[in-house]
OpenMM code with the backbone's topology and positions (N, CA, C; nanometers):
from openmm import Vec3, app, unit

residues = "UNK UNK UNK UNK UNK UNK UNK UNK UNK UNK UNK UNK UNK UNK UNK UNK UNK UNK UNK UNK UNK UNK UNK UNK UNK UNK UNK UNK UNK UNK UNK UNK UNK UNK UNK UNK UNK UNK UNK UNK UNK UNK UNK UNK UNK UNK UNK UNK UNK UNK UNK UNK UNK UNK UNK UNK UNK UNK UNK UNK UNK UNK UNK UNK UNK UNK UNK UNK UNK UNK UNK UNK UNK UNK UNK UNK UNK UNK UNK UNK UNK UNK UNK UNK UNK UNK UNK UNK UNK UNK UNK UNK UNK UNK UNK UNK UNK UNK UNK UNK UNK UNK UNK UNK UNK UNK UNK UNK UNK UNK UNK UNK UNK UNK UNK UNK UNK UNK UNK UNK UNK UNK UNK UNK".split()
positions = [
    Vec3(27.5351, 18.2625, 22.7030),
    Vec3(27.5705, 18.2806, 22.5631),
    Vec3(27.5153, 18.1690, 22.4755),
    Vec3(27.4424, 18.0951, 22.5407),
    Vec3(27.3454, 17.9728, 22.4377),
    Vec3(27.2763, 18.0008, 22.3421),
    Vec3(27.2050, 18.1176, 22.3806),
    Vec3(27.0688, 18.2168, 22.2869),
    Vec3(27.2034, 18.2336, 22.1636),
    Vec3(27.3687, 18.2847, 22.1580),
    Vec3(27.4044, 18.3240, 22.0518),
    Vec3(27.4094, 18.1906, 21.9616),
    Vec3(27.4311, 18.1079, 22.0227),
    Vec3(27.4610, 17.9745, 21.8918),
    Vec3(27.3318, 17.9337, 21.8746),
    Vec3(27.2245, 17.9540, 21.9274),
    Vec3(27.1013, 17.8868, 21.8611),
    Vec3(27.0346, 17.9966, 21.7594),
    Vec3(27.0615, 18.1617, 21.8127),
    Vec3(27.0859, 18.2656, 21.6824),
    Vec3(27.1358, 18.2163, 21.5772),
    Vec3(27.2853, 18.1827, 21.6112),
    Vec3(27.3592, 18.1394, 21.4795),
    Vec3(27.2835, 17.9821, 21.3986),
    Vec3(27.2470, 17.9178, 21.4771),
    Vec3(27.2359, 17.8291, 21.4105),
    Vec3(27.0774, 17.8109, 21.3180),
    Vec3(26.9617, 17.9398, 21.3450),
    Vec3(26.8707, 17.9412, 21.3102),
    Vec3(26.9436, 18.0052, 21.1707),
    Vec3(27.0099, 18.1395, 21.1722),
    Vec3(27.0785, 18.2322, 21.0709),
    Vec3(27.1353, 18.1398, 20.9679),
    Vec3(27.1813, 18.0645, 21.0238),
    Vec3(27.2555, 17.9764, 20.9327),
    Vec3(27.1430, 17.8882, 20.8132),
    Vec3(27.0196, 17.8180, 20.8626),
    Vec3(26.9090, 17.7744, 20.7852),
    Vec3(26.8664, 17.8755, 20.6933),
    Vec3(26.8317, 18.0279, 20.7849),
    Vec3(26.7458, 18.1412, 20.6858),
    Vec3(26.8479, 18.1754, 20.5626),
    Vec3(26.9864, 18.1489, 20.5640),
    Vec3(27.1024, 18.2093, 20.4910),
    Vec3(27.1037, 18.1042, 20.3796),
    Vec3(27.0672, 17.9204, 20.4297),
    Vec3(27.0882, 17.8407, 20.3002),
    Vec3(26.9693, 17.8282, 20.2892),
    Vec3(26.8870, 17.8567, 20.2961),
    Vec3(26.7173, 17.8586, 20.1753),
    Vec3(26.7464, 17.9912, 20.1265),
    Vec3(26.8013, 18.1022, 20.1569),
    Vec3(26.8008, 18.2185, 20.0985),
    Vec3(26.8925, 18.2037, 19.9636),
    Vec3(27.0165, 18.1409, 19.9801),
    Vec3(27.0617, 18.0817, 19.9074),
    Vec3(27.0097, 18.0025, 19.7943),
    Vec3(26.9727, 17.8662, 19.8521),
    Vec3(26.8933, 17.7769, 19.7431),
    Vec3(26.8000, 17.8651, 19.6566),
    Vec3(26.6971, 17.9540, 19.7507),
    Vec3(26.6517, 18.0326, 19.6221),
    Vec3(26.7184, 18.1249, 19.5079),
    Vec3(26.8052, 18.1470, 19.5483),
    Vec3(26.9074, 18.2889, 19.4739),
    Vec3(26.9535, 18.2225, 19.3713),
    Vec3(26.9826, 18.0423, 19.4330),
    Vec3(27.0306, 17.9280, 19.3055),
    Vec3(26.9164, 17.9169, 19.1720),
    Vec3(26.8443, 17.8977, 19.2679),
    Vec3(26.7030, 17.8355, 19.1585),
    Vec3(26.6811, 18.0020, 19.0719),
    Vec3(26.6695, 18.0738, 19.1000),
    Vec3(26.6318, 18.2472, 19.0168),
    Vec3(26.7803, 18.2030, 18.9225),
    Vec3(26.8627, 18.1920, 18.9886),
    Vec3(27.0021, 18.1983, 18.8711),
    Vec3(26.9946, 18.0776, 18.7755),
    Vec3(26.9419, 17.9628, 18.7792),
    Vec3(26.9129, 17.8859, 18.7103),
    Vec3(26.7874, 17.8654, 18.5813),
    Vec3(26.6895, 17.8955, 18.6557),
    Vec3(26.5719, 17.9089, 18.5685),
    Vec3(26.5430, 18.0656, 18.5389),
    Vec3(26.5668, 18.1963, 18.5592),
    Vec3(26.5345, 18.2942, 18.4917),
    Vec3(26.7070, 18.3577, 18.4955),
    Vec3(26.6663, 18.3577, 18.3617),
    Vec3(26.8066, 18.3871, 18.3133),
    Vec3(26.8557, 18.5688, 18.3110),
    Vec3(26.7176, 18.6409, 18.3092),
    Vec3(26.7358, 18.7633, 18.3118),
    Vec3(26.7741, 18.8672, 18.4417),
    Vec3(26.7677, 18.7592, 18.5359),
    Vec3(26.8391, 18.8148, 18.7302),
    Vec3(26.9514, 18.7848, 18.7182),
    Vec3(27.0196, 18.6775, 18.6534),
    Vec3(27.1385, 18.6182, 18.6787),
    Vec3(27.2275, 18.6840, 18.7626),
    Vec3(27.2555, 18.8018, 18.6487),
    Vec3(27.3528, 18.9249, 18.7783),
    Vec3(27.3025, 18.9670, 18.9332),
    Vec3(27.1662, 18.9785, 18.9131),
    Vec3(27.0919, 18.9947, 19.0654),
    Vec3(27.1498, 18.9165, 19.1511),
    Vec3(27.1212, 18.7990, 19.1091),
    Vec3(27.0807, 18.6534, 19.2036),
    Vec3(27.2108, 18.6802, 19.2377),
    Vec3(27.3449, 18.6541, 19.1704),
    Vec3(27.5239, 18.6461, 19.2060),
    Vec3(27.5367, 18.7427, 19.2694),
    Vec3(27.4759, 18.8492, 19.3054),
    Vec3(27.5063, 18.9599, 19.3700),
    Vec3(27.4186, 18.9622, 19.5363),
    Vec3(27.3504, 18.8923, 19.5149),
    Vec3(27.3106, 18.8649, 19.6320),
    Vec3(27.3406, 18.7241, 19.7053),
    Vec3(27.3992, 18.6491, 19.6167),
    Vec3(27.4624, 18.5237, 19.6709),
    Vec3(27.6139, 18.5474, 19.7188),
    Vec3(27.6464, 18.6388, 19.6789),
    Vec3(27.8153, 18.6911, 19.7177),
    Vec3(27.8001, 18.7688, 19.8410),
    Vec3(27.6819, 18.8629, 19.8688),
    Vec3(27.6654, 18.9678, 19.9659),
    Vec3(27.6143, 18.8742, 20.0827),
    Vec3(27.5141, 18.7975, 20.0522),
    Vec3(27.4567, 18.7040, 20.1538),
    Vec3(27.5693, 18.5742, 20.2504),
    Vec3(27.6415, 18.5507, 20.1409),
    Vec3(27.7703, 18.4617, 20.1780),
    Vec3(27.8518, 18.5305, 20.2916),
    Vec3(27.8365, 18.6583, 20.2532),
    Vec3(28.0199, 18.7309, 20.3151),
    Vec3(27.8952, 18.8136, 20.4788),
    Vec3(27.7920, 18.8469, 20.4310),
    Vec3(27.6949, 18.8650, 20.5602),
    Vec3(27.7411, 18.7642, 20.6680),
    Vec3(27.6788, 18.6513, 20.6411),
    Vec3(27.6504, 18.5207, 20.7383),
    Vec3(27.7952, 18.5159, 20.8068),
    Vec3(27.8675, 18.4570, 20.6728),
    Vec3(28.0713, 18.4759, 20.7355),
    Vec3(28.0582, 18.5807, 20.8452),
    Vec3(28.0407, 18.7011, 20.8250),
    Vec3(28.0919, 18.8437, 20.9061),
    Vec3(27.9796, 18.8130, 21.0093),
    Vec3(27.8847, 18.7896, 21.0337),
    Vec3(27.7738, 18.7427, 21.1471),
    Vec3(27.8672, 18.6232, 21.2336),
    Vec3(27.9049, 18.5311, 21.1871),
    Vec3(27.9636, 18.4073, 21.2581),
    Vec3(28.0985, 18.5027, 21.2851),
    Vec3(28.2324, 18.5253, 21.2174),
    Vec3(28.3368, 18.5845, 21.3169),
    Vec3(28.2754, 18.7101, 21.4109),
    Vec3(28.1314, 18.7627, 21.3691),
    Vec3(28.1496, 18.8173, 21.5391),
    Vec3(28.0707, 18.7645, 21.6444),
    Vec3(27.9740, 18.6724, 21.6440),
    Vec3(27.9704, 18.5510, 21.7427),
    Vec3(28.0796, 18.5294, 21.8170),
    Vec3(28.1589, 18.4598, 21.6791),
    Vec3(28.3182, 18.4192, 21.7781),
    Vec3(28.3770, 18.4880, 21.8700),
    Vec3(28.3707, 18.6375, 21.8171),
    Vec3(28.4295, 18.7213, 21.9073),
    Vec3(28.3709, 18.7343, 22.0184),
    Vec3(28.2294, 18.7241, 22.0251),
    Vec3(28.1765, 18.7953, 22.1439),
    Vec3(28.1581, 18.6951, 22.2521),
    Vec3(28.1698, 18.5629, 22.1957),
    Vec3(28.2356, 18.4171, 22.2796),
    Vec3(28.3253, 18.4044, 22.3371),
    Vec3(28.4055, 18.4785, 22.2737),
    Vec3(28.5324, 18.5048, 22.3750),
    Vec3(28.5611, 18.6172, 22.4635),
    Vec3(28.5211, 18.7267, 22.4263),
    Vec3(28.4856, 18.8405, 22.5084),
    Vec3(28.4255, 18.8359, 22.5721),
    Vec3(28.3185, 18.7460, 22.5643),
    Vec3(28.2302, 18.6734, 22.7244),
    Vec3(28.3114, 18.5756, 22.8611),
    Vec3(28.3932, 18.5382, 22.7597),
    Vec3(28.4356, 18.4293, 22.8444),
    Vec3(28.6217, 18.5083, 22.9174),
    Vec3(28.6065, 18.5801, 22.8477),
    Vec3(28.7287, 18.6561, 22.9006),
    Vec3(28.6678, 18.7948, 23.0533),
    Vec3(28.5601, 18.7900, 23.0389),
    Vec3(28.4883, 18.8774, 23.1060),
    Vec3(28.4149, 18.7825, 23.2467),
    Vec3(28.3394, 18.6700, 23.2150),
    Vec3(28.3443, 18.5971, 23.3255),
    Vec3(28.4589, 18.5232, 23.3736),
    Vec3(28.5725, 18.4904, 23.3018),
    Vec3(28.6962, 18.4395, 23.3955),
    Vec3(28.7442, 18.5805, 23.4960),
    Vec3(28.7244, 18.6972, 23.4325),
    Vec3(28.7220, 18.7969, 23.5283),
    Vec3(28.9030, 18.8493, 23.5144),
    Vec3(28.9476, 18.8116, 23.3717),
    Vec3(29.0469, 18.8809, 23.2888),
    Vec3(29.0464, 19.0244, 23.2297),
    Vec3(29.0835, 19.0815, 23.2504),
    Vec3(29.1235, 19.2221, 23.2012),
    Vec3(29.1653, 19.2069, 23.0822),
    Vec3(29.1611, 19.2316, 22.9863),
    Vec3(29.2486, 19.2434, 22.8511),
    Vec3(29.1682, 19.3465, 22.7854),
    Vec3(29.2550, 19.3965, 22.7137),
    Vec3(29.1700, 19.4759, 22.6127),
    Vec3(29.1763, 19.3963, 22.5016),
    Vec3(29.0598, 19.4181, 22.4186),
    Vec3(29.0241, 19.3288, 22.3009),
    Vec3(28.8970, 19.4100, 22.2408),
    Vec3(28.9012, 19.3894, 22.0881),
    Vec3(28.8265, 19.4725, 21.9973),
    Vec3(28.7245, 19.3097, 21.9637),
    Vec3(28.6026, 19.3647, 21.8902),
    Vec3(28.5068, 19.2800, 21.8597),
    Vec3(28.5792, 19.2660, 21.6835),
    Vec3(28.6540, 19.3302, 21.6224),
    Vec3(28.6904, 19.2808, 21.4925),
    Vec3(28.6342, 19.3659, 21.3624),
    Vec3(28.6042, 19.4883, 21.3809),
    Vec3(28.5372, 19.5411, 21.3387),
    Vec3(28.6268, 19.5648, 21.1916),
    Vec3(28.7352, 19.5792, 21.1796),
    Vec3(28.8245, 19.6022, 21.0820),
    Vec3(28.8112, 19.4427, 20.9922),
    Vec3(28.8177, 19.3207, 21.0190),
    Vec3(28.7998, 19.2261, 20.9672),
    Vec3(28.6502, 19.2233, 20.8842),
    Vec3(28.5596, 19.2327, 20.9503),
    Vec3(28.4294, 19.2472, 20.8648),
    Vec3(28.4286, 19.3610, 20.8189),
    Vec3(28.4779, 19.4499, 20.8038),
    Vec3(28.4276, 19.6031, 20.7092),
    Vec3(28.5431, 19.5547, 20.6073),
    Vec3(28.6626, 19.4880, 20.6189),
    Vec3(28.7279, 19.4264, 20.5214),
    Vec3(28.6001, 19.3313, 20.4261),
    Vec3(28.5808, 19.2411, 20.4576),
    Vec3(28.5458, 19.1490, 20.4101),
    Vec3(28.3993, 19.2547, 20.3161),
    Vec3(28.3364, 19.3096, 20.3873),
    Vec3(28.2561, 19.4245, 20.3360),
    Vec3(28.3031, 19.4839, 20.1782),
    Vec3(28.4037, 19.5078, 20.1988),
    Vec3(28.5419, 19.6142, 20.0757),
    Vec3(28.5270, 19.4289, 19.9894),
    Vec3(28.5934, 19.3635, 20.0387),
    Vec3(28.6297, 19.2930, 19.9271),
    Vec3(28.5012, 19.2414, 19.8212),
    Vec3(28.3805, 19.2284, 19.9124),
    Vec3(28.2734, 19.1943, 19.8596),
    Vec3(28.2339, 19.2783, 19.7128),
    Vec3(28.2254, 19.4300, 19.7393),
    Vec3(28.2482, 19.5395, 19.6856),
    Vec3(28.3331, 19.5292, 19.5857),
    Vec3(28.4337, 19.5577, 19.5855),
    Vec3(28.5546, 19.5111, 19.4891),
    Vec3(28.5149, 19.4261, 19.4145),
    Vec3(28.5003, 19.2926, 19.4215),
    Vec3(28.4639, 19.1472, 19.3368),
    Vec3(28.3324, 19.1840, 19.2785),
    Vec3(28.2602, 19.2603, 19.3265),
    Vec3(28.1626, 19.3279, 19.2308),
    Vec3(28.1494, 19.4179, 19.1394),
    Vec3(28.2399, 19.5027, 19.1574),
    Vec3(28.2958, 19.5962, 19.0459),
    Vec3(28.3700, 19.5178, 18.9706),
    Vec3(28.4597, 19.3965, 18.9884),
    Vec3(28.5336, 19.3830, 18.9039),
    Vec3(28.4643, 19.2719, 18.8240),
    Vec3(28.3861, 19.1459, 18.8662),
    Vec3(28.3430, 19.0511, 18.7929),
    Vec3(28.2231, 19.0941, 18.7155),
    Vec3(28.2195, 19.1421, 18.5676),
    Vec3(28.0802, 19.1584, 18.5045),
    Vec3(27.9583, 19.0914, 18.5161),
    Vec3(27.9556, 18.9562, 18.5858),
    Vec3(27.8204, 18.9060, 18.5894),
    Vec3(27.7760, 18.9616, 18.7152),
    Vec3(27.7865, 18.9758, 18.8106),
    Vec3(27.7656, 19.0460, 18.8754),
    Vec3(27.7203, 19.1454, 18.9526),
    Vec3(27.6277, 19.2124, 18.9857),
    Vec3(27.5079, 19.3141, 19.0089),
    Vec3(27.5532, 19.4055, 19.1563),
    Vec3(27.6397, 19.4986, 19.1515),
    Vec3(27.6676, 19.5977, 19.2433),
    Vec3(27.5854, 19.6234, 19.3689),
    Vec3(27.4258, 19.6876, 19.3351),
    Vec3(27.3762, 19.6674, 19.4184),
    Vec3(27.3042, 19.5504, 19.4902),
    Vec3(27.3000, 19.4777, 19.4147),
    Vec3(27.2319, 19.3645, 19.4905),
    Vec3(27.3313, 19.3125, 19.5818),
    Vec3(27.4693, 19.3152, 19.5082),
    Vec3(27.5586, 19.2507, 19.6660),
    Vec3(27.6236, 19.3429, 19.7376),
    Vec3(27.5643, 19.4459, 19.7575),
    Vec3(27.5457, 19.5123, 19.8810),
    Vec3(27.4332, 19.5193, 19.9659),
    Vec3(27.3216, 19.4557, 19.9066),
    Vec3(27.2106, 19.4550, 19.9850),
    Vec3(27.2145, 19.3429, 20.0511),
    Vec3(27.2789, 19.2535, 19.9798),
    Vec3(27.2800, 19.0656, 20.0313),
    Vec3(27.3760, 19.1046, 20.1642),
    Vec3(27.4554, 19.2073, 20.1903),
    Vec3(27.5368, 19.2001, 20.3053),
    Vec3(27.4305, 19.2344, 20.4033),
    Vec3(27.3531, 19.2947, 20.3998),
    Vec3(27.2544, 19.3297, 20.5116),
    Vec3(27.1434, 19.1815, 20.5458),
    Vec3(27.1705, 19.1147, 20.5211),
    Vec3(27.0729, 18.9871, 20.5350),
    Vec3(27.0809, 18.9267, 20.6541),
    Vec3(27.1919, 18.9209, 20.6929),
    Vec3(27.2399, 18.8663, 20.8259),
    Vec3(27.1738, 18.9235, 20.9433),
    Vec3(27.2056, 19.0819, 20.9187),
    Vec3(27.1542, 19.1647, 21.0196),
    Vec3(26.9706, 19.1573, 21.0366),
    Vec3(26.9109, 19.1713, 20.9011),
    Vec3(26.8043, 19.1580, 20.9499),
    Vec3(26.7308, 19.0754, 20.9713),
    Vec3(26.8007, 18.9524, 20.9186),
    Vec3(26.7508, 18.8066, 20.9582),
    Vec3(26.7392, 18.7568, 21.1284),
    Vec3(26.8619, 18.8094, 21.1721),
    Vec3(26.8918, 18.8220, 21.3006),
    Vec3(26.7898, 18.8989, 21.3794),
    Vec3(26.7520, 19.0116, 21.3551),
    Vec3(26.6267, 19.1033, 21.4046),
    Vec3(26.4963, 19.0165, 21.4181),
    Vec3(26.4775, 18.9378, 21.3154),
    Vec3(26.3492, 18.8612, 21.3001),
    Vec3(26.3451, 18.7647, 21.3807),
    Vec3(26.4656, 18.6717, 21.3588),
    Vec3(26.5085, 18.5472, 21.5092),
    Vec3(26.5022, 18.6194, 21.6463),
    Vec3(26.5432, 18.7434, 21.6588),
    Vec3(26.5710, 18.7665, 21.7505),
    Vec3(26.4084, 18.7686, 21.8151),
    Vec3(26.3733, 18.8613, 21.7375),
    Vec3(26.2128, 18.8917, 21.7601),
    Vec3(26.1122, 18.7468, 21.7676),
    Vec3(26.1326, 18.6860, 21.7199),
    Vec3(26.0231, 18.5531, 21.7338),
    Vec3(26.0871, 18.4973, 21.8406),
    Vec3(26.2318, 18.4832, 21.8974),
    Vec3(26.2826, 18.3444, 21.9929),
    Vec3(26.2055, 18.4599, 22.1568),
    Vec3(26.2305, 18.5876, 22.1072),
    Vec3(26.1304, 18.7229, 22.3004),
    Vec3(26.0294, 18.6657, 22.2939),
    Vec3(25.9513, 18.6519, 22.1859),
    Vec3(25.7866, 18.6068, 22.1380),
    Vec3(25.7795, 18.4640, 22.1918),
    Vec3(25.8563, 18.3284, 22.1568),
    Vec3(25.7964, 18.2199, 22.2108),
    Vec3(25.8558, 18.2029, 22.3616),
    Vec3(25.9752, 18.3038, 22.4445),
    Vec3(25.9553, 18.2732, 22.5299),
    Vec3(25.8872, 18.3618, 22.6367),
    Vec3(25.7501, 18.4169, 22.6056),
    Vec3(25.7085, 18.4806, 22.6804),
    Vec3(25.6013, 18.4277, 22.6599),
] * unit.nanometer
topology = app.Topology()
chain = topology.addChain("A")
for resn in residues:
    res = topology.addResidue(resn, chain)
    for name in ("N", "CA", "C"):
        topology.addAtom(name, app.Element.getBySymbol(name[0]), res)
């Protein structure tokens, strides 16, 4: 389970330059503003919902090699929450840009695809 925290910890860099840029667009062009917040809210609550299911699957690993039985869910209700609330705070705050922070939730995932894909690539 090493490959997941060095996942996480690459995700975590691609998430704050993705960030810093979303800062700098919200700062100097004033006409994204709503964009940029909408993808800085979606991108935020991505990464969050990427890291609690790491966690989970850290422990569901480790509950699986101690060679424990339990039943246990990966959390799927917690991140499709956090999903809704993202949603919500976008409908409700006017600066704000609907679709863009729903697209910023998908960042995680495909950021992850790309790490995933370059870490097969350098070790082969």
């Amino acid at each position: 389970m090493d490959e997941i925290t060095t996942h996480l910890k690459v995700l975590l860099r691609v998430t704050l330059l993705f960030l810093a840029a979303c800062f700098m667009v919200w700062a100097f062009v004033p006409s994204f503003r709503s964009i940029s917040l909408g993808l800085i809210l979606g991108s935020s609550a991505s990464y969050i919902n990427a890291s609690l299911l790491s966690m989970k699957m850290r422990k569901f690993s480790e509950l699986m090699e101690g060679g424990t039985v339990k039943r246990m869910s990966l959390g799927f209700a917690s991140r499709a929450a956090m999903a809704v609330l993202v949603v919500i705070v976008a409908l409700r705050v006017p600066g704000i840009n609907l679709y863009s922070a729903v697209a910023g939730l998908f960042l995680a995932q495909f950021a992850l695809l790309f790490i995933g894909a370059a870490v097969s690539r350098r070790q082969k």
